[in-house]
NUMIPA-809907 format. One record per residue: residue number from 1; x, z, y negated of N, C-alpha, C in turn. Coordinates in steps of 0.05 Angstrom, whole numbers, plus 32768, in hexadecimal, padded with zeros to 4 digits. Atoms other than C-alpha are relative to their C-alpha. Layout:
R  nr  nxx  nzz  nyy caxx cazz cayy  cxx  czz  cyy
R NUM    X    Z    Y    X    Z    Y    X    Z    Y
...
This chain:
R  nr  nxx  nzz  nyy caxx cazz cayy  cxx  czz  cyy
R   1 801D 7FFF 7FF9 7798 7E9D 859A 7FFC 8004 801E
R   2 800D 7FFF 7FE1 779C 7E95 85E2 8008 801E 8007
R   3 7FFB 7FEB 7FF9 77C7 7ED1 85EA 7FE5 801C 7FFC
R   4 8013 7FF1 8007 7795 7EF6 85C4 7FE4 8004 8019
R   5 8011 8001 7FEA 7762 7EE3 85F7 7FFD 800A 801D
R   6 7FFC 7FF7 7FE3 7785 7EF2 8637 8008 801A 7FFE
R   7 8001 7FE3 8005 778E 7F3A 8613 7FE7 800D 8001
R   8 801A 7FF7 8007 7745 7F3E 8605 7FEA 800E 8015
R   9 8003 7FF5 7FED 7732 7F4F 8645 7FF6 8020 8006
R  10 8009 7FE0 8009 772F 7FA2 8634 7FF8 7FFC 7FEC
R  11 8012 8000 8017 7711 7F8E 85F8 8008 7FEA 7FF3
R  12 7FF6 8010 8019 7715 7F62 85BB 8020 7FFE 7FF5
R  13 7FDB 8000 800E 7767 7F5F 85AC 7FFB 800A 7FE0
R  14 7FFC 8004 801D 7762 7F3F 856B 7FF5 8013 7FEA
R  15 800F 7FE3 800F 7727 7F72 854F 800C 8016 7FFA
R  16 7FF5 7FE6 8001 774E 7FA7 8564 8019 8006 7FF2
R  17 7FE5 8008 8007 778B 7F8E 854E 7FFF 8008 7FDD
R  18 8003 8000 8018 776D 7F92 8507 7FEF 801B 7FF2
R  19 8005 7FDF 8005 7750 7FD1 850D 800A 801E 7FF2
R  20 7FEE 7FEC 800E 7788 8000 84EA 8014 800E 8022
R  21 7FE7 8002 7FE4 77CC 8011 8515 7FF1 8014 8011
R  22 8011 7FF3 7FEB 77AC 8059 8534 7FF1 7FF6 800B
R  23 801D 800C 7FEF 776C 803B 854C 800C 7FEF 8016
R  24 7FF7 8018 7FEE 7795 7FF8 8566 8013 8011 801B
R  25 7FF1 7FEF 7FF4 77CB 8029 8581 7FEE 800B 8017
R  26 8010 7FE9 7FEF 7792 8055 85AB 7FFA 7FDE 8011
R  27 8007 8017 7FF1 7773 800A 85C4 8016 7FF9 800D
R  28 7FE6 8000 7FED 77BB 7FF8 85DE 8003 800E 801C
R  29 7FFE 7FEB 7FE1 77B0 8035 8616 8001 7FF2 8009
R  30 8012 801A 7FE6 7788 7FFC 863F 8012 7FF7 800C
R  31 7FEE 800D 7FF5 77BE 7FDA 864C 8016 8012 800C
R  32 7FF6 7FEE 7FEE 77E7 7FE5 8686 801C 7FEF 8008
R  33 7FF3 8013 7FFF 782A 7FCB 869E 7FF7 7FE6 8014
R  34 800E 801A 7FF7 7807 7F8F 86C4 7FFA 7FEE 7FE9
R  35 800A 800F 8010 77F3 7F7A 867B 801E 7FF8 7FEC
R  36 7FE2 8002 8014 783D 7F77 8662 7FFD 7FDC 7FFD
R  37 8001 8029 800A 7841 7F26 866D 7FF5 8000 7FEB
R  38 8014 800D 800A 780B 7F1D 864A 8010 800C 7FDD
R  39 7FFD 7FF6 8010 7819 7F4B 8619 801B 7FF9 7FE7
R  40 7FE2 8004 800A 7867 7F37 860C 7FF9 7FEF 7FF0
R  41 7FFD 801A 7FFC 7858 7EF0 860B 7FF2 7FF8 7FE1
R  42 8019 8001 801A 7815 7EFE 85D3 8015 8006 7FED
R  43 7FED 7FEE 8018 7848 7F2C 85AC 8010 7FEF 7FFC
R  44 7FE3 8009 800F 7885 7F00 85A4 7FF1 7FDD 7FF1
R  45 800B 8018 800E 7856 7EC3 8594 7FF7 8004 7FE2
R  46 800C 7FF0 8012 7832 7EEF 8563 8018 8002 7FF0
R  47 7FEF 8004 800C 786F 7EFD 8543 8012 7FEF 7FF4
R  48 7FF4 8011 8000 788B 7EBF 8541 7FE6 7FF0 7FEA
R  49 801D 8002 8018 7845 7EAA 8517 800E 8015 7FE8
R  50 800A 7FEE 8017 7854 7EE6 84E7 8017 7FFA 7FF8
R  51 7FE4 7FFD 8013 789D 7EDA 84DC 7FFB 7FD7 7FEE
R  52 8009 801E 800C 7886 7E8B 84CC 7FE9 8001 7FE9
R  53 8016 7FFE 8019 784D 7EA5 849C 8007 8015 7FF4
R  54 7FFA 7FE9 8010 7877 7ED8 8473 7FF1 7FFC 7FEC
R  55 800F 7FFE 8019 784F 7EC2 8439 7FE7 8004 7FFD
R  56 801A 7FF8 7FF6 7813 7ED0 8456 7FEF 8017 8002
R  57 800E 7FE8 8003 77E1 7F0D 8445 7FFE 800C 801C
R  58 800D 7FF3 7FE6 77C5 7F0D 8488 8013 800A 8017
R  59 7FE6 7FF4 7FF0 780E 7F0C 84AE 8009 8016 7FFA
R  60 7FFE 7FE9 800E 781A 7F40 848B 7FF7 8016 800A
R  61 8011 7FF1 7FF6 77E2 7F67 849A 8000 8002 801F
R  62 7FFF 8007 7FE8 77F4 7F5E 84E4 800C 800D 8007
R  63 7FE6 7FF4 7FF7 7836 7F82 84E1 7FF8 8020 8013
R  64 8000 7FE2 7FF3 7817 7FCC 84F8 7FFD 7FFB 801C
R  65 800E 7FF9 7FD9 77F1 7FB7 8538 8014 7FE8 800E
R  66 7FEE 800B 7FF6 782E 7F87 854B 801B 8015 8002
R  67 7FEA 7FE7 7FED 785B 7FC2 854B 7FF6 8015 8011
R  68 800A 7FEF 7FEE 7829 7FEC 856B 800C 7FF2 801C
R  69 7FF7 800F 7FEB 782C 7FB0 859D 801B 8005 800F
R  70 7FEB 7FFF 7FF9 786F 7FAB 85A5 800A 8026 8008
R  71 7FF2 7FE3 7FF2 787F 7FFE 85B0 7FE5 7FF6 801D
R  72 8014 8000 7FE8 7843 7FF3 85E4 800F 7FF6 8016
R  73 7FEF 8014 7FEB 786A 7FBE 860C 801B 8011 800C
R  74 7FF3 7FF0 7FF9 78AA 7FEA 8608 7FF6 801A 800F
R  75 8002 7FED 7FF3 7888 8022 8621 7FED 7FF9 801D
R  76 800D 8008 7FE1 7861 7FFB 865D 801D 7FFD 8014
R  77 7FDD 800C 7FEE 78A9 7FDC 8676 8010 7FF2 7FE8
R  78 7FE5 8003 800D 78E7 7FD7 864F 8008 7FEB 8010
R  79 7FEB 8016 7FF1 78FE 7FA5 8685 7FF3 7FE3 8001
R  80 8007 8020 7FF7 78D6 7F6A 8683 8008 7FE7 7FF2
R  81 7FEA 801C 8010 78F5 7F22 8674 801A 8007 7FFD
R  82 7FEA 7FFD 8000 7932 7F3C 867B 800F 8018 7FE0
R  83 8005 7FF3 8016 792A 7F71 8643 7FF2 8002 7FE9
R  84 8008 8009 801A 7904 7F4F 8619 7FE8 800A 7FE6
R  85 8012 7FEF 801E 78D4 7F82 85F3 8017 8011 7FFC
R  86 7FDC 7FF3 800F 7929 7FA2 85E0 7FFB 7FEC 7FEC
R  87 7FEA 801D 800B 793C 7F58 85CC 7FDB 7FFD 7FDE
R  88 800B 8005 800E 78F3 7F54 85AA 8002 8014 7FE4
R  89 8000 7FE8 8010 78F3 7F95 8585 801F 7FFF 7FE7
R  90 7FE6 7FF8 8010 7942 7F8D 856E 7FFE 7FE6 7FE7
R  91 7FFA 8010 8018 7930 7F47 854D 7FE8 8000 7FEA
R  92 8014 8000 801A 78F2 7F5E 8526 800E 8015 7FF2
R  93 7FF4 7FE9 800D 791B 7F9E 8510 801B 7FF2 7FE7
R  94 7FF6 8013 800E 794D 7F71 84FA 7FFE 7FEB 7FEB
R  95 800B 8011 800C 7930 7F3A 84D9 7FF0 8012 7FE9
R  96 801A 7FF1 8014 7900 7F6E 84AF 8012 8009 7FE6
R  97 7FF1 7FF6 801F 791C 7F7C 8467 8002 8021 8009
R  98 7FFC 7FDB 7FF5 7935 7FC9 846D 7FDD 8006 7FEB
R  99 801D 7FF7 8017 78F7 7FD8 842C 7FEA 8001 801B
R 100 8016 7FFC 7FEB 78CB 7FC1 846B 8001 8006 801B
R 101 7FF9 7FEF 7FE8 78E3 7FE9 849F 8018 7FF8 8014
R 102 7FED 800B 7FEF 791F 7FB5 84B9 8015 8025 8004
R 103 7FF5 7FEB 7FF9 794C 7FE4 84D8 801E 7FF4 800A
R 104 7FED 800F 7FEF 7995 7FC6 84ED 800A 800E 8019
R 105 7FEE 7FEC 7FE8 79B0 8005 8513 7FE2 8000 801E
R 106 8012 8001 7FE4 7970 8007 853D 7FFC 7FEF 8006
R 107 7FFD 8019 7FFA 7972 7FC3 8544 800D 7FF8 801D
R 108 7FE8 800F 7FE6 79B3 7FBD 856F 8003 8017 800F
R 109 7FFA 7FF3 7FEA 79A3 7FF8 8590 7FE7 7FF7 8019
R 110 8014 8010 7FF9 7966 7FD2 85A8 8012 7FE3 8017
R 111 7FED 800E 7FE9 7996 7F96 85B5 800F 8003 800F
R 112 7FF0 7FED 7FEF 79C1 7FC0 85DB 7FEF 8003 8016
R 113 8016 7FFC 7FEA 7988 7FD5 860C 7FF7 7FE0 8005
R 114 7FFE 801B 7FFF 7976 7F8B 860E 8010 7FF4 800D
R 115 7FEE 800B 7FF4 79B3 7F77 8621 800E 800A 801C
R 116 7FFA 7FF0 7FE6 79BA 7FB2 8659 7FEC 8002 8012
R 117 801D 8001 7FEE 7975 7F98 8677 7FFE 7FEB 800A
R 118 7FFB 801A 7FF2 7997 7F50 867D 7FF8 7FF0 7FF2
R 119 800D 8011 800C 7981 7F35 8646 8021 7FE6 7FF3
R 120 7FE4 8009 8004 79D0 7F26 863F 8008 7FE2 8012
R 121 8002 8013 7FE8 79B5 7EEE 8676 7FFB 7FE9 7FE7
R 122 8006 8011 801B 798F 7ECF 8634 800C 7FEC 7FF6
R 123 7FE6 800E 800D 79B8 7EA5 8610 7FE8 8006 7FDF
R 124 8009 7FFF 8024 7986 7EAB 85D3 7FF8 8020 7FF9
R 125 8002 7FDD 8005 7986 7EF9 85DA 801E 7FF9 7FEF
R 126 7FED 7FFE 8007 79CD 7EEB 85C3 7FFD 7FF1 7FE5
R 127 8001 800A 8020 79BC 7EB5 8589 7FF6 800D 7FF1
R 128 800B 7FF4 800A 7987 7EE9 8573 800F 8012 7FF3
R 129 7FE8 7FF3 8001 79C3 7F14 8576 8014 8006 7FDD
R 130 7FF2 800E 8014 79EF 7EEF 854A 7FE9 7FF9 7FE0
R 131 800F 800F 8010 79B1 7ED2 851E 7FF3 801E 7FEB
R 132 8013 7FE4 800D 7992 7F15 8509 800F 8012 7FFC
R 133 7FF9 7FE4 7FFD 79B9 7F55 8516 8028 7FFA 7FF3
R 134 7FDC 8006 8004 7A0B 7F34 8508 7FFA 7FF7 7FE4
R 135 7FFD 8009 8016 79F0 7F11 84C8 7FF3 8014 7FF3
R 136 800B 7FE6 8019 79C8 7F47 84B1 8016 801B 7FF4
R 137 7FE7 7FDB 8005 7A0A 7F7B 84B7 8015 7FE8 7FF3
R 138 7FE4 800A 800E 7A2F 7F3B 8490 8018 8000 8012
R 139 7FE6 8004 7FEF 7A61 7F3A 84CF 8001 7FE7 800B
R 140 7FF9 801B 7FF3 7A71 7EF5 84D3 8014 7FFD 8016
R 141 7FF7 8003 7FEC 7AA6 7F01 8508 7FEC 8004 8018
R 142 8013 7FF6 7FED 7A79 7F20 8531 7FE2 7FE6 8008
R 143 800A 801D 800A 7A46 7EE6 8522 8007 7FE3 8017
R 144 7FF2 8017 7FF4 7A76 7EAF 8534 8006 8007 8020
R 145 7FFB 7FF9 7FDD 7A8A 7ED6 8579 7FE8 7FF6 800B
R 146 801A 7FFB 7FED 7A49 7EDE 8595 7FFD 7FDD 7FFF
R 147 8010 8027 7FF4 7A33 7E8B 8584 8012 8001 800E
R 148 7FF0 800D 7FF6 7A70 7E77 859E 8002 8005 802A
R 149 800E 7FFC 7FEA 7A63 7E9F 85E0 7FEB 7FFB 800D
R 150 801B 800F 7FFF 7A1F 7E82 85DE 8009 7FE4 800E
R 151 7FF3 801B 8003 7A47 7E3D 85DC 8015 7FFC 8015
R 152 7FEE 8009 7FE5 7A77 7E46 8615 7FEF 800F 801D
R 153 8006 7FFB 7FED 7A49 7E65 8644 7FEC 7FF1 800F
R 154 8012 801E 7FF8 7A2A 7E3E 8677 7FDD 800D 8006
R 155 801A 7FFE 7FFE 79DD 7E38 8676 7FF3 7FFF 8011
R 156 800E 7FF6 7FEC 79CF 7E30 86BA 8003 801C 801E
R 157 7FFF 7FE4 7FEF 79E6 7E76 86D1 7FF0 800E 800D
R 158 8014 7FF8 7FF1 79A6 7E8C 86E2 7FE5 7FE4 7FFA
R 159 800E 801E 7FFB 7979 7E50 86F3 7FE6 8007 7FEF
R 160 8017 800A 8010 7937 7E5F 86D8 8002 8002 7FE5
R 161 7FF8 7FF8 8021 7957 7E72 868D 8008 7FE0 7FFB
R 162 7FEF 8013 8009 797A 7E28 868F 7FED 7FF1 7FE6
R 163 8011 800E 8015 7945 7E06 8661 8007 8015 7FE6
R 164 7FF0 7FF3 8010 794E 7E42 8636 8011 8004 7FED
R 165 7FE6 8007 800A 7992 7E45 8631 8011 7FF0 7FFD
R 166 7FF9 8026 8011 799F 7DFD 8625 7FE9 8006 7FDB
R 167 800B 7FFC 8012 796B 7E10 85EA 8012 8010 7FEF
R 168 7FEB 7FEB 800F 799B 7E46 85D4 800F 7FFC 7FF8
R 169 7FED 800F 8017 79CF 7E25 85CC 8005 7FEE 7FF4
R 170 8004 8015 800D 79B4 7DF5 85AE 7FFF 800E 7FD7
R 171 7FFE 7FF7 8024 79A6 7E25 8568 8018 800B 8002
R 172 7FE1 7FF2 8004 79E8 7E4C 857B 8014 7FEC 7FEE
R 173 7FF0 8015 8010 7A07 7E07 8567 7FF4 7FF5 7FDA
R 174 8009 800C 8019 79D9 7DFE 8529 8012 801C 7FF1
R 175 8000 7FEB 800C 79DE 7E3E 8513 8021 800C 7FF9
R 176 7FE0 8002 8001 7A31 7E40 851F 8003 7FE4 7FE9
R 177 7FFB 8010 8012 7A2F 7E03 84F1 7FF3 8000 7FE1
R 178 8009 7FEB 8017 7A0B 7E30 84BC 800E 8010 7FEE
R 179 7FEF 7FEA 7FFD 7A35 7E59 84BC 800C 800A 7FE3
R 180 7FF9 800F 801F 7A56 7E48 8472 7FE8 8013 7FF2
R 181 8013 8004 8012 7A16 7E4D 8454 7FF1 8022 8004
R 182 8011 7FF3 7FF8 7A00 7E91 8479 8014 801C 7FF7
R 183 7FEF 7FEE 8000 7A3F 7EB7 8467 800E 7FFC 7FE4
R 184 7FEE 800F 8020 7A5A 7E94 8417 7FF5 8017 7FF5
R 185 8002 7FE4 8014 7A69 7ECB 83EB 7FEB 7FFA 7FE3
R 186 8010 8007 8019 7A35 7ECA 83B1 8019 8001 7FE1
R 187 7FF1 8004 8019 7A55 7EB5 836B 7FFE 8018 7FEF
């Protein structure tokens, strides 16, 4: 909600947001890279709402003008947060059933750019990594590397990430103790 607000500024967000993707798409112009913060910050919250209300009509109905969003952000600056409309883009592509447009290969070419923008600074660009794009291709080695790299690297490498990436590897270790349960061959 708040995000929505401190977007609203060129107009109504949310209205527009619900407007149909073209229309929302054309309202997007407004925004300029000055409005990326704002914009990232609304978008990955926003998404983070829709992936917690999959059962939800209205989340649902959200998905067009949150990928409008998200190409918007990529096309203001690819670099901001340390890649993070790459890192955003590779874990909704990921995460998305292929039927609804998940994509794996454009995914990690997303995390790839992500990680060549510094997002490799992250530590939860890397659990995202492992959590989404290694279990979705069923490569449990691949999987286990990445936490485990999560898990020996130190978190206060770059000082303002340390909260962060003490956070990071905090699921790297859940999610490594998952592991069993994320990879057992079906009967």
């Amino acid at each position: 909600r708040y995000g929505f607000e401190a977007l609203s500024k060129q107009g109504d967000f949310r209205k527009a947001a619900s407007s149909g993707r073209e229309e929302f798409t054309k309202f997007l112009e407004r925004y300029s890279a000055r409005d990326v913060p704002n914009l990232f910050w609304t978008t990955t919250a926003w998404a983070g709402w829709i992936a917690a209300s999959t059962g939800s009509v209205e989340s649902m109905a959200d998905l067009p003008a949150l990928e409008a969003t998200m190409e918007r952000i990529l096309a203001l600056d690819e670099t901001f947060y340390h890649g993070g409309p790459h890192l955003l883009q590779a874990v909704y592509l990921a995460a998305k059933p292929n039927i609804m447009g998940g994509d794996l290969a454009r995914a990690k070419r997303h995390f790839d750019r992500a990680f060549a923008l510094g997002s490799d600074r992250l530590l939860m660009a890397k659990v995202y990594f492992a959590q989404y794009y290694a279990r979705g291709m069923k490569d449990r080695a691949l999987y286990e590397r990445t936490l485990r790299d999560v898990l020996a690297a130190p978190v206060d490498a770059v000082p303002e990430l340390t909260l962060a990436n003490t956070i990071a590897r905090e699921k790297a270790r859940k999610l490594l103790d998952r592991t069993e349960g994320y990879f057992e061959e079906p009967l």
